[in-house]
N, C-alpha and C positions, 0 to 999 in steps of 0.2 A: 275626515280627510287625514293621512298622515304626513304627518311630518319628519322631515329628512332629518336621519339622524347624525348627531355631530360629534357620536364615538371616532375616535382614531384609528384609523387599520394599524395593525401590527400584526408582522408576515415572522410566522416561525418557520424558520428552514431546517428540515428533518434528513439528516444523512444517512443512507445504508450503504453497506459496502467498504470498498478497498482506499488508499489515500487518496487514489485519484479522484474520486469522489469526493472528498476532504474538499482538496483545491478544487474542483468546479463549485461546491455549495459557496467556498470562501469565494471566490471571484462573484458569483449571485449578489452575495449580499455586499460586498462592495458597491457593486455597479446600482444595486437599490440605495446604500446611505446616501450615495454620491446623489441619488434623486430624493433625496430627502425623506426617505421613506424609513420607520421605525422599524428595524428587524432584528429577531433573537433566533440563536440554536439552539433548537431542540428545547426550549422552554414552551411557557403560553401565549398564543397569538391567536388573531379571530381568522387570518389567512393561512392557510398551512400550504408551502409548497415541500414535496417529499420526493428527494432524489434516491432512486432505487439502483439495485443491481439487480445484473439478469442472468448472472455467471453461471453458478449453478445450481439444484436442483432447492439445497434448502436455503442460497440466498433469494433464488425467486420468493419461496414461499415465503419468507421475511418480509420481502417489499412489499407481495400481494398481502399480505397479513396487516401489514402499514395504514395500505390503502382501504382497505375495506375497514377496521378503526376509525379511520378520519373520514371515510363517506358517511359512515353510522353514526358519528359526531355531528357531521353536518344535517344530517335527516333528523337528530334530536334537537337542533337550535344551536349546540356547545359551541360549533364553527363557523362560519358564514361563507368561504371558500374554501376549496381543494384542489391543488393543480399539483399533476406528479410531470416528475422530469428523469432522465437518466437511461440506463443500458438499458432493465426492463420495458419502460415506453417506448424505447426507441426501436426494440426487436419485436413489441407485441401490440403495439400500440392499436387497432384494430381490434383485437380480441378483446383484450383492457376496455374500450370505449363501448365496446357492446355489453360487456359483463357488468361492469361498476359505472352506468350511465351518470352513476349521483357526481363522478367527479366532473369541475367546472371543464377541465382542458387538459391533456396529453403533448410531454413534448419530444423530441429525441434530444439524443446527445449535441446536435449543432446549432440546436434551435434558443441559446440566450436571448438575441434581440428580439424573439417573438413574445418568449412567456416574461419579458420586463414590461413589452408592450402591454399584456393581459394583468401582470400586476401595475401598471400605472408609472411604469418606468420607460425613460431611454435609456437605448443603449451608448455609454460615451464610450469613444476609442480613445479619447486622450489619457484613461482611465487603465491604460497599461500594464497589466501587471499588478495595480494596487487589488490588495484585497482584503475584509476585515477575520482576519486569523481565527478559526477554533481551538487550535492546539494551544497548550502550555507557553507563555510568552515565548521561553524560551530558545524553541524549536518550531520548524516550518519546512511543508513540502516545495519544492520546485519543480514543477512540472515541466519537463525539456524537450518532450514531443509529445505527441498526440497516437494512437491508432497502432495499427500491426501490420507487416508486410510479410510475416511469415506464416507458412502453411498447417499449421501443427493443426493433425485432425481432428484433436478434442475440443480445440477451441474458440467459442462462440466469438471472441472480442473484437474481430476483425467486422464481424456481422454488425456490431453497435458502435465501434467505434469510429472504421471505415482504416484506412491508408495510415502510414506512418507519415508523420510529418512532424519533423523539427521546429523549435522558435531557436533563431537565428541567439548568436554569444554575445551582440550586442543588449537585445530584450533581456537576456536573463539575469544579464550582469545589470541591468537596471532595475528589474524585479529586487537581485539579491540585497542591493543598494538599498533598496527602500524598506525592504522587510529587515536590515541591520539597524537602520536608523529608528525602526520599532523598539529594538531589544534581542531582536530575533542571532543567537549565539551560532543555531547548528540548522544547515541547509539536510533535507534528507533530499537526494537529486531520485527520480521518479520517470518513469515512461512505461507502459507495455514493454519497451524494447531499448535498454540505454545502448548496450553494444550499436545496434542501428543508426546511432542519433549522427545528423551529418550527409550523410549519404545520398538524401535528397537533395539536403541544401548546399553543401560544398562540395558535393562528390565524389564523398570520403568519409571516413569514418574518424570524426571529429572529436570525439567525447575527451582525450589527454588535453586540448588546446582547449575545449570550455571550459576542466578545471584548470587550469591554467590560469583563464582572467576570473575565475569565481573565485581563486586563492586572496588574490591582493583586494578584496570588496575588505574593505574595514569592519572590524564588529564582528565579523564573521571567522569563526574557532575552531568549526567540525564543521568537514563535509562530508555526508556518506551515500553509498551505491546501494540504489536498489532495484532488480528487476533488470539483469545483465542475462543475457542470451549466449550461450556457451557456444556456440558456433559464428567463428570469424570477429572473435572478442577481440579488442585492439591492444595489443599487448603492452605498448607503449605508458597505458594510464597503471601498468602495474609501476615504473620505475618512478614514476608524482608521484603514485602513494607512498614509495618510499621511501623518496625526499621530499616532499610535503608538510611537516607537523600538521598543518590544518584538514590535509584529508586521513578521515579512517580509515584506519588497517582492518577492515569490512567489507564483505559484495555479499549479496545479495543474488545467488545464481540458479533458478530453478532448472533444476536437471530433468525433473520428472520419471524419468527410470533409466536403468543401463543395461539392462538386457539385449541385444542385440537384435533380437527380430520384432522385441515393442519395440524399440525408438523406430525403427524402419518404417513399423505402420504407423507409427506417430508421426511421421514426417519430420524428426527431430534435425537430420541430418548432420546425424554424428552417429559414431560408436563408440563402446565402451572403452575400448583402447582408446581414443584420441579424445576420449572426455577425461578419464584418468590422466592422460599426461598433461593434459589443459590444469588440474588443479596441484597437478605435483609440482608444475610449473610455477601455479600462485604462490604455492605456499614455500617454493625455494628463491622464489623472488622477494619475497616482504617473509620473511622470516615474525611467526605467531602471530598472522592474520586472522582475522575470523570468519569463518565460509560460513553463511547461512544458505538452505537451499529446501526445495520443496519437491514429494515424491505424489505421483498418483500410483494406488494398486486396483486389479479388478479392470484392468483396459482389456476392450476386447480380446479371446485368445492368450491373455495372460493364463500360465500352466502354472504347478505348483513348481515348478522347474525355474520360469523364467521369475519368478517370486524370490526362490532359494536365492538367486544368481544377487536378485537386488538386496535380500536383507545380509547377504555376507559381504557383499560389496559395503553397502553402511558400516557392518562391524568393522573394516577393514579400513577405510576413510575415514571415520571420526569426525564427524563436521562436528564443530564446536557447536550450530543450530540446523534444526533441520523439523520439518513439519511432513507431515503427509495424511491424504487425502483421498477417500474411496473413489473411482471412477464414475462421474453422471454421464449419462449418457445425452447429449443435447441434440435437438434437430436440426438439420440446416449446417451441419458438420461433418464432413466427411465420414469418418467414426462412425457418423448415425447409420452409414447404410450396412455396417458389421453390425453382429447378433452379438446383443450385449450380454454374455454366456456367463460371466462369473455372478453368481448366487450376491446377493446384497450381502449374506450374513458370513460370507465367503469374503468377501472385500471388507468387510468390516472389524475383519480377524484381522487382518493381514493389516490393513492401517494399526492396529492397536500391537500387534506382534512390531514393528517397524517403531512403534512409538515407546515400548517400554523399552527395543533394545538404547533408541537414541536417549530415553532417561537414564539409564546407567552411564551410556557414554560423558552424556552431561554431569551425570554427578561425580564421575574421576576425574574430567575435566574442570570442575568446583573445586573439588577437593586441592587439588594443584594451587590455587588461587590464596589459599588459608596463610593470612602472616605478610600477603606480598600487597605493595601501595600500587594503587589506581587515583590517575582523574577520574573525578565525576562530575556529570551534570544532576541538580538538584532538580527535577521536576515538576514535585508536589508532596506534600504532606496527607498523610493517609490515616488517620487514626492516632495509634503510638509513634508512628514511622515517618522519618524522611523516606520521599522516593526518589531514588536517582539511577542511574545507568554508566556504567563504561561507557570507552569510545567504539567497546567490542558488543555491542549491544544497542538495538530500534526500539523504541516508541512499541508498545505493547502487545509484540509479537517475542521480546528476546528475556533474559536476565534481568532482576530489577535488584539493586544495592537497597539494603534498607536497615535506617540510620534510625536507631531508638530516641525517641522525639524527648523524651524522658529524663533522658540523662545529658542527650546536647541538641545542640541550636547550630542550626545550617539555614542557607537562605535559598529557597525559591527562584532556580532563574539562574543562581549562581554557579561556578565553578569550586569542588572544593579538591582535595587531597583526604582518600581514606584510607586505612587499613583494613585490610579483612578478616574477621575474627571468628567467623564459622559460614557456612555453607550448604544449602542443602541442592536436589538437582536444578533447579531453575530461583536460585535466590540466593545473591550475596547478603550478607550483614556485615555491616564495617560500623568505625568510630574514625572521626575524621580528626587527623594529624596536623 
């Protein structure tokens, strides 16, 4: 006869994907401590729950790569459970459950009270906002709304996430509260859609009046924008950022192209003119901002024409960061029922032609930088290195300042004053004053 074993569960929570995903895994293992329950990220545990993304083509294959790992675990003994959660379950879930039978349970994106029930948890609501942080102490996302209300044809999110919906400026000014009284120095503010935020809830486009009560939360030193929708942006939160010190001179604005007949089939509902003067705007409002922004090439009907249009456009804008990304084609997207006509290895140029012109542009705009003082946040220690960032610079998408461990001593967590003493295209080096 056996006897019931009296090992301890311990649930590793496994994150893929974008911050959002960050904060859902963190709110997870929250609401499991608060049930007493032993849980670690991305370490070892005999429960693995694995929140996926389903965005695009090679984040799928990421998550499904995830999963089938930890079912093959579980089928050698290594695991004893497997439960996925996130954007992929939520859009394939069916397909998933018949493919990967080995895993315990599938959940979507709205489904917390269920898969706590499955891990042996309740769900408490008094539980608000707390949540046990994976980032760097001294940084943390905010999550300010939820889902998408806009149309853009490439994009799945709206299918996994559902509706745009706000959390109200009371919640998050009590979220912020509580995550300063951590340590937490710098709010990174986060949605699908921040421009939208409000709209629902107050019937307005609220986002200057949430930084607003986010400025005076104690503890809290940096606030920055990310994932701002260039259409019907509220222009208002440009004149807080520039009387502000707490918020960054930073957004975060995915344009995706300016071609005039892609944004059209994109549903962007803008053009190139009224996007250009949207950022000429930003940038004579807050004087030496820093635009980050993300391009896709290879969209349906993309010519070598409407290419041209976008990579002279970048040479001519100068985002201080800017990323860009081959078109996937996804189902269940409008997009999907155009013929996806440009060649993979044809998109693939063109993202890399787009990213060497933006590495030149970032290395003169380095160069610039050589001799002149910056705040920094100190992050983490990396080998020889302090890692820390400007206020003009994200958490592992921008710039990293990096401080010779060697010769000095900075603290983790802290705020210092550096100079900068060389440069290359994505890397300050400083010595702190």
């Amino acid at each position: 006869m056996r006897t019931k074993s009296l090992k301890k569960n311990k649930i590793n929570v496994i994150t893929l994907g974008c911050s959002k995903n960050v904060y859902d895994s963190e709110v997870l293992m929250g609401q499991l401590k608060a049930s007493g329950k032993d849980v670690v990220h991305e370490q070892e545990g005999n429960i693995v729950v694995i929140n996926t993304c389903g965005f695009i083509d090679n984040a799928k294959a990421e998550s499904v790569n995830m999963i089938l790992e930890y079912a093959d675990k579980k089928e050698r003994g290594l695991v004893d459970k497997v439960f996925v959660t996130g954007c992929l379950s939520e859009r394939y879930r069916p397909d998933l459950e018949k493919e990967i039978p080995n895993v315990d349970q599938f959940f979507g994106t709205t489904e917390l009270p269920a898969l706590l029930k499955a891990l042996g948890a309740d769900y408490k609501h008094e539980l608000l906002g707390e949540r046990l942080t994976t980032t760097p102490k001294n940084y943390a996302y905010l999550k300010i709304a939820e889902g998408c209300d806009r149309p853009c044809s490439f994009c799945a999110i709206p299918l996994m996430r559902g509706k745009h919906v706000s959390q109200t400026i009371e919640k998050l000014v009590k979220e912020a509260e509580g995550l300063a009284r951590n340590g937490v120095k710098e709010l990174i503010l986060i949605a699908q859609d921040l421009t939208y935020y409000g709209l629902d809830i107050y019937k307005k486009r609220n986002l200057g009046e949430l930084l607003e009560a986010l400025v005076k939360v104690e503890g809290i030193e940096w606030i920055r924008l990310h994932y701002a929708f260039p259409t019907g942006f509220p222009m208002d939160v440009l004149e807080i950022m520039k009387r502000e010190p707490k918020i960054c001179n930073y957004i975060d604005i995915p344009l995706q192209h300016i071609s005039d007949s892609i944004l059209k089939s994109m549903k962007r509902g803008t053009t190139k003119e009224k996007t250009t003067k949207l950022l000429q705007e930003f940038r004579k409002a807050v004087p030496g901002m820093t635009i980050r922004t993300t391009l896709i090439v290879g969209y349906p009907g993309e010519t070598q024409e409407d290419f041209e249009i976008l990579r002279d456009w970048v040479q001519e804008m100068k985002f201080e960061r800017l990323g860009c990304f081959a078109y996937s084609h996804e189902e269940n997207t409008s997009a999907y029922e155009l013929i996806d006509d440009v060649p993979d290895n044809v998109k693939q140029d063109r993202a890399n032609e787009i990213m060497e012109l933006q590495s030149q542009i970032s290395w003169d705009l380095n160069q610039e930088k050589i001799g002149k003082t910056y705040r920094c946040i100190i992050d983490r220690k990396e080998g020889a290195h302090f890692v820390g960032r400007t206020e003009f610079d994200s958490p592992d998408v921008d710039n990293e300042v990096l401080i010779d461990a060697t010769e000095h001593y900075v603290k983790t967590g802290e705020f210092v004053m550096v100079k900068i003493i060389d440069a290359t295209e994505f890397d300050l080096f400083a010595e702190p004053i």
